[in-house]
Backbone of each chain as ProteinMPNN parsed JSONL, in Angstrom:
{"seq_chain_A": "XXXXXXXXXXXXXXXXXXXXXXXXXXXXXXXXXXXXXXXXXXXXXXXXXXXXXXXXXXXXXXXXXXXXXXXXXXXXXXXXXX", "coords_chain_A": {"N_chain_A": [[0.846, -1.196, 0.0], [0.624, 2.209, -0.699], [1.151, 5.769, -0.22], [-0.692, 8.815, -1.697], [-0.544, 11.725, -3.317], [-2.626, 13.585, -5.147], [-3.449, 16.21, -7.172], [-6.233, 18.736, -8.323], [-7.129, 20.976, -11.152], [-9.069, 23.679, -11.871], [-11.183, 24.148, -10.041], [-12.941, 26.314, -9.526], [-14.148, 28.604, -7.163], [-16.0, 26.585, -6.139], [-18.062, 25.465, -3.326], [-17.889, 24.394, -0.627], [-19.873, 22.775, 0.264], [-20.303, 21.413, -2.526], [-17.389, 20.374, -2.721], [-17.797, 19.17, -0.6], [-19.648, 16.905, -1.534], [-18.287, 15.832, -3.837], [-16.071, 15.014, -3.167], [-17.907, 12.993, -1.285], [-18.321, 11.2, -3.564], [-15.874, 9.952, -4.149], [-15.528, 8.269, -1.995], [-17.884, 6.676, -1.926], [-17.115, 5.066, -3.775], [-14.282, 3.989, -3.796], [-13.343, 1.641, -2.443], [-13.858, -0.772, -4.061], [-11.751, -0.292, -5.717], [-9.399, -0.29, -4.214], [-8.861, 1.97, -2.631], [-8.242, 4.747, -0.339], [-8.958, 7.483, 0.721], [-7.804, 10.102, 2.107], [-7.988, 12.888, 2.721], [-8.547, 16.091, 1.914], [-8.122, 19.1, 0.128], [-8.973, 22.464, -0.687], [-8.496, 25.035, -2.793], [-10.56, 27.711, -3.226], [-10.233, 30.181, -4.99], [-8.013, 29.588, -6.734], [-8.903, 27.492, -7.657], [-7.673, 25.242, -7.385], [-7.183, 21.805, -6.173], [-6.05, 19.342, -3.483], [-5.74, 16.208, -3.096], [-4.807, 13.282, -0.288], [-3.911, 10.16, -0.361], [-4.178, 6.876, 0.394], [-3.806, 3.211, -1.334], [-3.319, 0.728, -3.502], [-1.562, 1.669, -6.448], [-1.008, 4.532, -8.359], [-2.823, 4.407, -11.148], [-4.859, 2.968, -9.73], [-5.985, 4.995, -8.363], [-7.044, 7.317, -9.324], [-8.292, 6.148, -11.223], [-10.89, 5.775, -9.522], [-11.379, 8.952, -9.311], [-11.244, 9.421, -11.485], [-14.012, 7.797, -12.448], [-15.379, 8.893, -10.463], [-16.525, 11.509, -11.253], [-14.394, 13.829, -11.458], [-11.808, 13.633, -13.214], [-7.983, 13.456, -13.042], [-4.493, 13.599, -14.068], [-2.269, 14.237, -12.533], [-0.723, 12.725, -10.121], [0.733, 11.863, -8.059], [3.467, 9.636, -6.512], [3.923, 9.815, -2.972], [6.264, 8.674, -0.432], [8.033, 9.012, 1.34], [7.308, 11.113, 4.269], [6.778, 13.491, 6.467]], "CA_chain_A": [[0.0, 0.0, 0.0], [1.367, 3.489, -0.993], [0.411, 6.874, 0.049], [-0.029, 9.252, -2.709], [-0.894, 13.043, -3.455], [-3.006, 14.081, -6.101], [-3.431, 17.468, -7.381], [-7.097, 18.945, -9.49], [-7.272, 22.155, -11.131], [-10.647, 24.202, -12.386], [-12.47, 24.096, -9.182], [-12.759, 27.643, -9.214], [-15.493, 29.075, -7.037], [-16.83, 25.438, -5.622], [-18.339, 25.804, -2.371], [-17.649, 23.743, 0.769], [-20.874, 21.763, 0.204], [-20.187, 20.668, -3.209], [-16.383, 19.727, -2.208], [-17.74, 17.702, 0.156], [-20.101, 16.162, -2.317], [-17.268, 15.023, -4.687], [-15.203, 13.913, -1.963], [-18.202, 11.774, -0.949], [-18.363, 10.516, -4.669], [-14.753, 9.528, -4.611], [-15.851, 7.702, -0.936], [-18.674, 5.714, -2.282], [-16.579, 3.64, -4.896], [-13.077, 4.05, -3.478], [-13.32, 0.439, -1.508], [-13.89, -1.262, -4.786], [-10.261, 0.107, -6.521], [-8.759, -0.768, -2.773], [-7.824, 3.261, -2.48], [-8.761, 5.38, 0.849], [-8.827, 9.304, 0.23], [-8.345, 10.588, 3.829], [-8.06, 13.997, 2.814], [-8.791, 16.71, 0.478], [-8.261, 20.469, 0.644], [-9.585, 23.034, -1.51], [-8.223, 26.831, -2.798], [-11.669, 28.178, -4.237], [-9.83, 30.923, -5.888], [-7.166, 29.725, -7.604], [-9.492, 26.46, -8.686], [-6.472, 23.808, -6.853], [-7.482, 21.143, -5.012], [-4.738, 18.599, -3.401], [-6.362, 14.953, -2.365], [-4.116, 12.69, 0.032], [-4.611, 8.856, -0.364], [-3.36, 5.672, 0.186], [-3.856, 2.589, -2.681], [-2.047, 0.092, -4.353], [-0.803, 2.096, -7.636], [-1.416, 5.333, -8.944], [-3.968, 4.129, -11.925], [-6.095, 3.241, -8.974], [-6.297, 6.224, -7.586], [-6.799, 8.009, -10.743], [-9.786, 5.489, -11.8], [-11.599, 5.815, -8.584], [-11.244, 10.106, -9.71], [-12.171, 9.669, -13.293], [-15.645, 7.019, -12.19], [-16.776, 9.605, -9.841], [-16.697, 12.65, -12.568], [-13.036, 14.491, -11.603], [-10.415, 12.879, -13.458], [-6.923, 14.151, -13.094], [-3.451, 13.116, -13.891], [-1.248, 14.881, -11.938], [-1.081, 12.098, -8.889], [2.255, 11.485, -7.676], [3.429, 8.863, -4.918], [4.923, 10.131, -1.639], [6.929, 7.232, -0.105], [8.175, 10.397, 2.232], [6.349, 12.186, 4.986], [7.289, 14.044, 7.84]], "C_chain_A": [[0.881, 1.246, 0.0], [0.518, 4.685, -0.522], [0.176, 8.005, -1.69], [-1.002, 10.538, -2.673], [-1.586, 13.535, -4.779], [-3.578, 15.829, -6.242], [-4.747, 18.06, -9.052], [-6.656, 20.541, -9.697], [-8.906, 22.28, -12.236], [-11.956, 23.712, -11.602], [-12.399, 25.332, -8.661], [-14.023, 27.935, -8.514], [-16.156, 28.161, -6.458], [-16.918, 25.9, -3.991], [-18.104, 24.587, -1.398], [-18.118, 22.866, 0.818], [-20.537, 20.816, -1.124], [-18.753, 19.99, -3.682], [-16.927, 19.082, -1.402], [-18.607, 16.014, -0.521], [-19.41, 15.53, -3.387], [-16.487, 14.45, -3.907], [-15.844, 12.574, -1.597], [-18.516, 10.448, -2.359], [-17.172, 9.68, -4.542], [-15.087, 8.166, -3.33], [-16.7, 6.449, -1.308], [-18.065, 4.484, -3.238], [-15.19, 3.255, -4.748], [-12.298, 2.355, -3.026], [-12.777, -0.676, -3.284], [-12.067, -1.31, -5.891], [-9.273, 0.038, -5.764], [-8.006, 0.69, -2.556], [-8.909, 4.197, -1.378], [-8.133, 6.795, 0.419], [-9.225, 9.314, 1.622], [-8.384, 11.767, 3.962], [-8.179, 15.007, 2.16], [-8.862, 18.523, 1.05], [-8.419, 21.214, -0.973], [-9.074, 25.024, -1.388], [-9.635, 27.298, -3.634], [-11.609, 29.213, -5.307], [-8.899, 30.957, -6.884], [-8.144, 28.156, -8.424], [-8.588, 25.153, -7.654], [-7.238, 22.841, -5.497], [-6.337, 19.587, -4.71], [-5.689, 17.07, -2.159], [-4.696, 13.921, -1.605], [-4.452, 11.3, 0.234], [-3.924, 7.712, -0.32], [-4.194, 4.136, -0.984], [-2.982, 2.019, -2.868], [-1.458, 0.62, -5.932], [-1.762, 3.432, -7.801], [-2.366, 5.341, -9.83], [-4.827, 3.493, -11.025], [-6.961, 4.144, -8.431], [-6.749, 7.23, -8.547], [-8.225, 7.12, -11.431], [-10.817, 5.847, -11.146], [-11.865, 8.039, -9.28], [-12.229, 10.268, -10.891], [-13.405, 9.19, -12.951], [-16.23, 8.151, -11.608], [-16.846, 11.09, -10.242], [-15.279, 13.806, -12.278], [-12.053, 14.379, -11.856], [-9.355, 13.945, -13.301], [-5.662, 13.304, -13.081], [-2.422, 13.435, -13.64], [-1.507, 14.2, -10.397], [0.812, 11.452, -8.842], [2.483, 10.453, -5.886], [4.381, 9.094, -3.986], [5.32, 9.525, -0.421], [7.192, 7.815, 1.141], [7.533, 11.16, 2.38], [6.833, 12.19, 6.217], [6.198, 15.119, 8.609]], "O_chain_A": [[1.87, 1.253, 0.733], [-0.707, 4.587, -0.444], [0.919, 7.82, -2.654], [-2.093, 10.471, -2.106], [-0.749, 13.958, -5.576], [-4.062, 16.446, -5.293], [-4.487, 17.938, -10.249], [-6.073, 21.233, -8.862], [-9.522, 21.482, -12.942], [-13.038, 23.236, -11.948], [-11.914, 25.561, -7.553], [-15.05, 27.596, -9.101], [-17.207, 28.635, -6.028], [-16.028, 26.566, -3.461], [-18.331, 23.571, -2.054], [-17.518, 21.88, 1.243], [-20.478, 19.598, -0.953], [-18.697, 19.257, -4.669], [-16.418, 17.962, -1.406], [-18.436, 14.818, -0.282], [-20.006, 14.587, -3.908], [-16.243, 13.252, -4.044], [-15.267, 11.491, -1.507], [-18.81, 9.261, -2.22], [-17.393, 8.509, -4.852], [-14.88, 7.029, -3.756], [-16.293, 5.318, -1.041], [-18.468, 3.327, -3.358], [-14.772, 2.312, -5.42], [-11.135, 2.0, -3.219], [-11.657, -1.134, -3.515], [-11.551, -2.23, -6.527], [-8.165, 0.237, -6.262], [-6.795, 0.725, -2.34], [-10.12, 4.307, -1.574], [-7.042, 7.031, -0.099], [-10.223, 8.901, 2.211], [-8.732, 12.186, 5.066], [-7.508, 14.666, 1.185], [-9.446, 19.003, 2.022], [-8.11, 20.726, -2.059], [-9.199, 25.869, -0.501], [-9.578, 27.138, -4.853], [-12.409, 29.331, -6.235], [-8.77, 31.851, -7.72], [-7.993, 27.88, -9.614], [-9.227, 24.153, -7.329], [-7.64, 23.128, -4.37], [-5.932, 18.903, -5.65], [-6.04, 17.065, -0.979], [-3.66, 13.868, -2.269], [-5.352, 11.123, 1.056], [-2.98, 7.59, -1.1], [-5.355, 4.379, -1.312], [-1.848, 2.403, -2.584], [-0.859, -0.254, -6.56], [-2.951, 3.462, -7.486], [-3.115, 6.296, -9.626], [-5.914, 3.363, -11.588], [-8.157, 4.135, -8.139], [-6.651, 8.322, -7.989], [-9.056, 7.713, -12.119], [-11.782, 6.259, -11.79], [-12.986, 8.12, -9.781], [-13.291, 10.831, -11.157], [-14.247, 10.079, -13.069], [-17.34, 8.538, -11.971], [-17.285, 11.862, -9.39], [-15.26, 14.724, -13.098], [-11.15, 14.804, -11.136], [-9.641, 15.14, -13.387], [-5.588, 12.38, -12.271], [-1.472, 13.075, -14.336], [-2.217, 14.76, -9.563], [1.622, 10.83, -9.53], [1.973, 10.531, -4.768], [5.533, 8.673, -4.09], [4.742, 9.836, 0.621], [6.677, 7.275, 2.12], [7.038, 11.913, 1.542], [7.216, 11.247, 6.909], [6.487, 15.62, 9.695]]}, "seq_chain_B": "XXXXXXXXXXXXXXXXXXXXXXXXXXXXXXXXXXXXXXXXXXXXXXXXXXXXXXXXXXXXXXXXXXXXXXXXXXXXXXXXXX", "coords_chain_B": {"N_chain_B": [[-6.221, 32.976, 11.09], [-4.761, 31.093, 8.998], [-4.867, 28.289, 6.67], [-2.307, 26.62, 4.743], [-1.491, 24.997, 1.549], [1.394, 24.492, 0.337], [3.385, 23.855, -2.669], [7.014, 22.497, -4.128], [9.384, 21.922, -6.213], [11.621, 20.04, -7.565], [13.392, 18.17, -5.278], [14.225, 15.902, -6.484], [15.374, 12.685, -5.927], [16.109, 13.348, -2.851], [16.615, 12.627, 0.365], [14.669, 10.253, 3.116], [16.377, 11.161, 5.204], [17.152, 13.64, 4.29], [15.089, 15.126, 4.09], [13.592, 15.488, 6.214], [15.493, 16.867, 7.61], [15.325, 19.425, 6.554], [12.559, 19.633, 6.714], [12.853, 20.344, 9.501], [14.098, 22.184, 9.379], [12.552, 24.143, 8.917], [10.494, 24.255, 11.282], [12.408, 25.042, 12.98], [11.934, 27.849, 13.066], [9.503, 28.98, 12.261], [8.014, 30.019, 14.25], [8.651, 32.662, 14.826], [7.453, 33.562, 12.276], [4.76, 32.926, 13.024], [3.864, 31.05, 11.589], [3.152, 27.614, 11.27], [4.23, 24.537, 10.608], [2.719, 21.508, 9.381], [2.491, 19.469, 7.9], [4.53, 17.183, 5.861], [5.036, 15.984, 2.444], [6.675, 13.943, 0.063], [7.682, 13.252, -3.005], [10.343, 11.433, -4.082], [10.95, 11.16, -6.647], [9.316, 12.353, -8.988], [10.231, 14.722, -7.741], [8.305, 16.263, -6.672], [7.337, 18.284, -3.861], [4.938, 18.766, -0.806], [3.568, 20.693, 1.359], [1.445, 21.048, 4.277], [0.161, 23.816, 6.194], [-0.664, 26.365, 8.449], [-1.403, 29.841, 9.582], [-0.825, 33.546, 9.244], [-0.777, 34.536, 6.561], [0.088, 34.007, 2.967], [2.278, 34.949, 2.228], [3.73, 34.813, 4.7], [4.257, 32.025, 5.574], [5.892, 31.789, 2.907], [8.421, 33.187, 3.537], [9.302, 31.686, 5.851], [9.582, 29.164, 4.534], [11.722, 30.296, 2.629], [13.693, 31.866, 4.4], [14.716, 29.218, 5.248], [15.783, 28.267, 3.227], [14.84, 27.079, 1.416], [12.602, 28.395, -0.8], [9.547, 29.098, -2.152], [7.368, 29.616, -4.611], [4.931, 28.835, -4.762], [2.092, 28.984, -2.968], [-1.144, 27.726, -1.574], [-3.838, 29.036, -0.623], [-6.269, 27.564, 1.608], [-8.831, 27.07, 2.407], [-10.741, 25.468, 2.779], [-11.39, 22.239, 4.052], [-12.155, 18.389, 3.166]], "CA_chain_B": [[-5.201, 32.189, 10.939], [-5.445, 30.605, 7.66], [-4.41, 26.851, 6.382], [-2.08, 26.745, 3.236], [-1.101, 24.256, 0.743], [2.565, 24.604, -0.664], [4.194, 23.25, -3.445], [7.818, 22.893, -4.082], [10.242, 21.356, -7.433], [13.385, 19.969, -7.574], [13.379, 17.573, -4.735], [14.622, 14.42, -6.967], [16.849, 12.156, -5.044], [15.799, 13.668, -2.092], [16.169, 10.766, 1.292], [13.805, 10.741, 4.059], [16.578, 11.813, 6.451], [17.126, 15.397, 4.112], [13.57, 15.781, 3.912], [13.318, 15.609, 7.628], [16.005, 17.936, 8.247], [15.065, 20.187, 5.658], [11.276, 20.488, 7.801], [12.943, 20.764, 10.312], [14.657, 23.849, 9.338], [11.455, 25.1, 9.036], [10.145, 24.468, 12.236], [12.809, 26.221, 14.444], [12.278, 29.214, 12.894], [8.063, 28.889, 12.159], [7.206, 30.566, 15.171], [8.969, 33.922, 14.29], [6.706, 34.341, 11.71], [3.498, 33.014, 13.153], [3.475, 29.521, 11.101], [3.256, 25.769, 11.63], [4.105, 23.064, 9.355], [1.691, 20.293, 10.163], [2.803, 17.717, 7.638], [5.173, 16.949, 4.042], [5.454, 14.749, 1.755], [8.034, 13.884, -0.756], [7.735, 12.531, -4.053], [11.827, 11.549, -4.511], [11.396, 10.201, -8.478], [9.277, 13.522, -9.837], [10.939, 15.862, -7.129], [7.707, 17.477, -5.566], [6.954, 17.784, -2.302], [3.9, 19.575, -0.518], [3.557, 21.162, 3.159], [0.783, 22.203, 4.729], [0.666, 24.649, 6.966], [-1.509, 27.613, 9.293], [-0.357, 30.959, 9.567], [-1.453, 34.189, 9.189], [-0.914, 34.515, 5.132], [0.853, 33.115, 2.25], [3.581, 35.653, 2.324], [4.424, 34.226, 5.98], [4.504, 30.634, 5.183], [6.484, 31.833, 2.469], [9.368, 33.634, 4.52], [9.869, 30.948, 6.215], [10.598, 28.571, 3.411], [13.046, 31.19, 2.173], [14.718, 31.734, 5.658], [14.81, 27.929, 5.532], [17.061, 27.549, 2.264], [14.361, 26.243, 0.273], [11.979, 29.138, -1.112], [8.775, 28.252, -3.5], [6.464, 30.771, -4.725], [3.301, 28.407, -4.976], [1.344, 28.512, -1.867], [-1.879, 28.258, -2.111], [-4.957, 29.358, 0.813], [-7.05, 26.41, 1.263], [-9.95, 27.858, 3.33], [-12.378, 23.915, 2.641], [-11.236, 20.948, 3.481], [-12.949, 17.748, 3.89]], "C_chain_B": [[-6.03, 30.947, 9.977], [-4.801, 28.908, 7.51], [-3.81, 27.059, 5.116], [-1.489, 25.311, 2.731], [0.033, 24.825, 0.106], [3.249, 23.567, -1.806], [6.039, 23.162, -3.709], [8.526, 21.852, -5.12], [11.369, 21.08, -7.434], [14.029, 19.543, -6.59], [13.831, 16.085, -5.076], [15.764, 14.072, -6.138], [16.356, 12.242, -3.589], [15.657, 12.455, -0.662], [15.071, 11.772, 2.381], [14.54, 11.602, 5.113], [17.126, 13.463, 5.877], [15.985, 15.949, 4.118], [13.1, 15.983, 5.256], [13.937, 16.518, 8.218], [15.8, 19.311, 7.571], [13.259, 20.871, 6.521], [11.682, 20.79, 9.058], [13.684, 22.473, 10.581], [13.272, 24.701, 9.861], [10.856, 25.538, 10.325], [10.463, 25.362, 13.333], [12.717, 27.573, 13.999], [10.762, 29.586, 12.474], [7.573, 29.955, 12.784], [7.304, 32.14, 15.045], [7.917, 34.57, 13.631], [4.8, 33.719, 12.005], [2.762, 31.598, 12.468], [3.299, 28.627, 11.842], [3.024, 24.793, 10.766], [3.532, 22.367, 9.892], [2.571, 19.209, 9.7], [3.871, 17.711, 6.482], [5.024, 15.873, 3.705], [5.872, 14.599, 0.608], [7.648, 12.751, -1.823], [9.26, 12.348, -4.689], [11.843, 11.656, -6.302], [10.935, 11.785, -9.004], [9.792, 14.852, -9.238], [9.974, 16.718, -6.347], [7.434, 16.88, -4.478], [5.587, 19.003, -2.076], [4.153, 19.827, 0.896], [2.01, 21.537, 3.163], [0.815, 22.535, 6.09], [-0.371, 25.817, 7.904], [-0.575, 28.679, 9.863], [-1.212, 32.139, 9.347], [-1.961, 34.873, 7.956], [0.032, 34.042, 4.263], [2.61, 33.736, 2.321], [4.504, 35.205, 3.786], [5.284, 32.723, 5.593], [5.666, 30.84, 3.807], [8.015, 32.217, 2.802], [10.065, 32.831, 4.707], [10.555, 30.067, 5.443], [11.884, 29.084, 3.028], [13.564, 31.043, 2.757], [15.158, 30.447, 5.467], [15.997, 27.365, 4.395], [16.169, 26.669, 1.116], [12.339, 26.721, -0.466], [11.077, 28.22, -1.834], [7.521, 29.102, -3.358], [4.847, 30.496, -4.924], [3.121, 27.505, -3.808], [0.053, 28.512, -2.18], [-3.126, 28.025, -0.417], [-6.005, 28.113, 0.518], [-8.016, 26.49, 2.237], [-11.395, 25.889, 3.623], [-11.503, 23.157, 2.88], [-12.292, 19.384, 4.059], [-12.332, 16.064, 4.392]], "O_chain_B": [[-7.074, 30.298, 10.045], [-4.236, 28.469, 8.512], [-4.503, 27.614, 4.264], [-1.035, 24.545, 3.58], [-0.217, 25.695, -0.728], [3.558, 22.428, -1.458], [6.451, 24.237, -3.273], [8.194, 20.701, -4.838], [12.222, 21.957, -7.288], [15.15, 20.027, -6.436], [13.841, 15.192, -4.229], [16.725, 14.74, -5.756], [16.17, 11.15, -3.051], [14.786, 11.585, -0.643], [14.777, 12.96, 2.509], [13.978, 12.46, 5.794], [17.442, 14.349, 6.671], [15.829, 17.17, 4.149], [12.124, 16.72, 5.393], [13.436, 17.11, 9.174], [16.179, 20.307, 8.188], [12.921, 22.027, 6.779], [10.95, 21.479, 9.768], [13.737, 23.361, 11.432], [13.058, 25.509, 10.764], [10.667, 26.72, 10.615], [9.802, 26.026, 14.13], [13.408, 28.435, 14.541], [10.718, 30.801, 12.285], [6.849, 30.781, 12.227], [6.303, 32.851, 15.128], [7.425, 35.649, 13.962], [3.844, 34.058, 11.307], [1.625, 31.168, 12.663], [3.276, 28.761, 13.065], [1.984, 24.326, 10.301], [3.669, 22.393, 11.115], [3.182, 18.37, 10.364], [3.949, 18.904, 6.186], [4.888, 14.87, 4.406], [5.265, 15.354, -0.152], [7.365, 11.589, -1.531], [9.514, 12.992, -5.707], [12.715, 12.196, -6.982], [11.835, 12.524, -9.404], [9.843, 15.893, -9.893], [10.333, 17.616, -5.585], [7.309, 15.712, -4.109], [5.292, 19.875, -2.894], [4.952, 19.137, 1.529], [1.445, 22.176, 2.275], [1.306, 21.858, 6.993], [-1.329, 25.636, 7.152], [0.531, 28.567, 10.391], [-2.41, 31.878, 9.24], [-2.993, 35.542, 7.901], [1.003, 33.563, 4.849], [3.69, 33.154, 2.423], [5.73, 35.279, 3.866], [6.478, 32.481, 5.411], [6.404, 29.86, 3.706], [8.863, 31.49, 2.285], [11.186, 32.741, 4.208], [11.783, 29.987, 5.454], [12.941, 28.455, 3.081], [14.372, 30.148, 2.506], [16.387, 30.475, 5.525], [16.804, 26.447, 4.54], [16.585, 25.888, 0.26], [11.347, 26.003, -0.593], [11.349, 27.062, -2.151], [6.832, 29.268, -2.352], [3.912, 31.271, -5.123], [3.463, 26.36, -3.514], [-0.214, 29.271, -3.111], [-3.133, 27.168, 0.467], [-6.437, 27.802, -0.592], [-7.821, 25.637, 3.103], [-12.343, 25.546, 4.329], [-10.592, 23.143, 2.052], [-12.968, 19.349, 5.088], [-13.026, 15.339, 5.105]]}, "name": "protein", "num_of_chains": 2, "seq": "XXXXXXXXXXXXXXXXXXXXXXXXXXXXXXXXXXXXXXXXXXXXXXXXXXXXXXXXXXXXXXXXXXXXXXXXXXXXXXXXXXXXXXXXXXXXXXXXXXXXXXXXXXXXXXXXXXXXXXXXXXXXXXXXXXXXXXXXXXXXXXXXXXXXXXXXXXXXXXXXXXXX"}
Protein backbone atom coordinates (compact mmCIF):
# COMPACT_ATOMS: atom_id res chain seq x y z
CA UNK A 1 0.00 0.00 0.00
CA UNK A 2 1.37 3.49 -0.99
CA UNK A 3 0.41 6.87 0.05
CA UNK A 4 -0.03 9.25 -2.71
CA UNK A 5 -0.89 13.04 -3.45
CA UNK A 6 -3.01 14.08 -6.10
CA UNK A 7 -3.43 17.47 -7.38
CA UNK A 8 -7.10 18.95 -9.49
CA UNK A 9 -7.27 22.15 -11.13
CA UNK A 10 -10.65 24.20 -12.39
CA UNK A 11 -12.47 24.10 -9.18
CA UNK A 12 -12.76 27.64 -9.21
CA UNK A 13 -15.49 29.07 -7.04
CA UNK A 14 -16.83 25.44 -5.62
CA UNK A 15 -18.34 25.80 -2.37
CA UNK A 16 -17.65 23.74 0.77
CA UNK A 17 -20.87 21.76 0.20
CA UNK A 18 -20.19 20.67 -3.21
CA UNK A 19 -16.38 19.73 -2.21
CA UNK A 20 -17.74 17.70 0.16
CA UNK A 21 -20.10 16.16 -2.32
CA UNK A 22 -17.27 15.02 -4.69
CA UNK A 23 -15.20 13.91 -1.96
CA UNK A 24 -18.20 11.77 -0.95
CA UNK A 25 -18.36 10.52 -4.67
CA UNK A 26 -14.75 9.53 -4.61
CA UNK A 27 -15.85 7.70 -0.94
CA UNK A 28 -18.67 5.71 -2.28
CA UNK A 29 -16.58 3.64 -4.90
CA UNK A 30 -13.08 4.05 -3.48
CA UNK A 31 -13.32 0.44 -1.51
CA UNK A 32 -13.89 -1.26 -4.79
CA UNK A 33 -10.26 0.11 -6.52
CA UNK A 34 -8.76 -0.77 -2.77
CA UNK A 35 -7.82 3.26 -2.48
CA UNK A 36 -8.76 5.38 0.85
CA UNK A 37 -8.83 9.30 0.23
CA UNK A 38 -8.34 10.59 3.83
CA UNK A 39 -8.06 14.00 2.81
CA UNK A 40 -8.79 16.71 0.48
CA UNK A 41 -8.26 20.47 0.64
CA UNK A 42 -9.58 23.03 -1.51
CA UNK A 43 -8.22 26.83 -2.80
CA UNK A 44 -11.67 28.18 -4.24
CA UNK A 45 -9.83 30.92 -5.89
CA UNK A 46 -7.17 29.73 -7.60
CA UNK A 47 -9.49 26.46 -8.69
CA UNK A 48 -6.47 23.81 -6.85
CA UNK A 49 -7.48 21.14 -5.01
CA UNK A 50 -4.74 18.60 -3.40
CA UNK A 51 -6.36 14.95 -2.37
CA UNK A 52 -4.12 12.69 0.03
CA UNK A 53 -4.61 8.86 -0.36
CA UNK A 54 -3.36 5.67 0.19
CA UNK A 55 -3.86 2.59 -2.68
CA UNK A 56 -2.05 0.09 -4.35
CA UNK A 57 -0.80 2.10 -7.64
CA UNK A 58 -1.42 5.33 -8.94
CA UNK A 59 -3.97 4.13 -11.93
CA UNK A 60 -6.10 3.24 -8.97
CA UNK A 61 -6.30 6.22 -7.59
CA UNK A 62 -6.80 8.01 -10.74
CA UNK A 63 -9.79 5.49 -11.80
CA UNK A 64 -11.60 5.82 -8.58
CA UNK A 65 -11.24 10.11 -9.71
CA UNK A 66 -12.17 9.67 -13.29
CA UNK A 67 -15.64 7.02 -12.19
CA UNK A 68 -16.78 9.61 -9.84
CA UNK A 69 -16.70 12.65 -12.57
CA UNK A 70 -13.04 14.49 -11.60
CA UNK A 71 -10.41 12.88 -13.46
CA UNK A 72 -6.92 14.15 -13.09
CA UNK A 73 -3.45 13.12 -13.89
CA UNK A 74 -1.25 14.88 -11.94
CA UNK A 75 -1.08 12.10 -8.89
CA UNK A 76 2.26 11.48 -7.68
CA UNK A 77 3.43 8.86 -4.92
CA UNK A 78 4.92 10.13 -1.64
CA UNK A 79 6.93 7.23 -0.10
CA UNK A 80 8.17 10.40 2.23
CA UNK A 81 6.35 12.19 4.99
CA UNK A 82 7.29 14.04 7.84
CA UNK B 1 -5.20 32.19 10.94
CA UNK B 2 -5.44 30.61 7.66
CA UNK B 3 -4.41 26.85 6.38
CA UNK B 4 -2.08 26.75 3.24
CA UNK B 5 -1.10 24.26 0.74
CA UNK B 6 2.56 24.60 -0.66
CA UNK B 7 4.19 23.25 -3.44
CA UNK B 8 7.82 22.89 -4.08
CA UNK B 9 10.24 21.36 -7.43
CA UNK B 10 13.39 19.97 -7.57
CA UNK B 11 13.38 17.57 -4.74
CA UNK B 12 14.62 14.42 -6.97
CA UNK B 13 16.85 12.16 -5.04
CA UNK B 14 15.80 13.67 -2.09
CA UNK B 15 16.17 10.77 1.29
CA UNK B 16 13.81 10.74 4.06
CA UNK B 17 16.58 11.81 6.45
CA UNK B 18 17.13 15.40 4.11
CA UNK B 19 13.57 15.78 3.91
CA UNK B 20 13.32 15.61 7.63
CA UNK B 21 16.00 17.94 8.25
CA UNK B 22 15.07 20.19 5.66
CA UNK B 23 11.28 20.49 7.80
CA UNK B 24 12.94 20.76 10.31
CA UNK B 25 14.66 23.85 9.34
CA UNK B 26 11.45 25.10 9.04
CA UNK B 27 10.15 24.47 12.24
CA UNK B 28 12.81 26.22 14.44
CA UNK B 29 12.28 29.21 12.89
CA UNK B 30 8.06 28.89 12.16
CA UNK B 31 7.21 30.57 15.17
CA UNK B 32 8.97 33.92 14.29
CA UNK B 33 6.71 34.34 11.71
CA UNK B 34 3.50 33.01 13.15
CA UNK B 35 3.48 29.52 11.10
CA UNK B 36 3.26 25.77 11.63
CA UNK B 37 4.10 23.06 9.35
CA UNK B 38 1.69 20.29 10.16
CA UNK B 39 2.80 17.72 7.64
CA UNK B 40 5.17 16.95 4.04
CA UNK B 41 5.45 14.75 1.76
CA UNK B 42 8.03 13.88 -0.76
CA UNK B 43 7.74 12.53 -4.05
CA UNK B 44 11.83 11.55 -4.51
CA UNK B 45 11.40 10.20 -8.48
CA UNK B 46 9.28 13.52 -9.84
CA UNK B 47 10.94 15.86 -7.13
CA UNK B 48 7.71 17.48 -5.57
CA UNK B 49 6.95 17.78 -2.30
CA UNK B 50 3.90 19.58 -0.52
CA UNK B 51 3.56 21.16 3.16
CA UNK B 52 0.78 22.20 4.73
CA UNK B 53 0.67 24.65 6.97
CA UNK B 54 -1.51 27.61 9.29
CA UNK B 55 -0.36 30.96 9.57
CA UNK B 56 -1.45 34.19 9.19
CA UNK B 57 -0.91 34.52 5.13
CA UNK B 58 0.85 33.11 2.25
CA UNK B 59 3.58 35.65 2.32
CA UNK B 60 4.42 34.23 5.98
CA UNK B 61 4.50 30.63 5.18
CA UNK B 62 6.48 31.83 2.47
CA UNK B 63 9.37 33.63 4.52
CA UNK B 64 9.87 30.95 6.22
CA UNK B 65 10.60 28.57 3.41
CA UNK B 66 13.05 31.19 2.17
CA UNK B 67 14.72 31.73 5.66
CA UNK B 68 14.81 27.93 5.53
CA UNK B 69 17.06 27.55 2.26
CA UNK B 70 14.36 26.24 0.27
CA UNK B 71 11.98 29.14 -1.11
CA UNK B 72 8.78 28.25 -3.50
CA UNK B 73 6.46 30.77 -4.73
CA UNK B 74 3.30 28.41 -4.98
CA UNK B 75 1.34 28.51 -1.87
CA UNK B 76 -1.88 28.26 -2.11
CA UNK B 77 -4.96 29.36 0.81
CA UNK B 78 -7.05 26.41 1.26
CA UNK B 79 -9.95 27.86 3.33
CA UNK B 80 -12.38 23.91 2.64
CA UNK B 81 -11.24 20.95 3.48
CA UNK B 82 -12.95 17.75 3.89
Amino acid sequence: MATFMDVHEGFVGVTAEDFKAAHEADLRIEAEEGVHFEKAWLDPVSGKAFCISTGPDKEAVMRVHERAGHPTAEVYEVPIEV
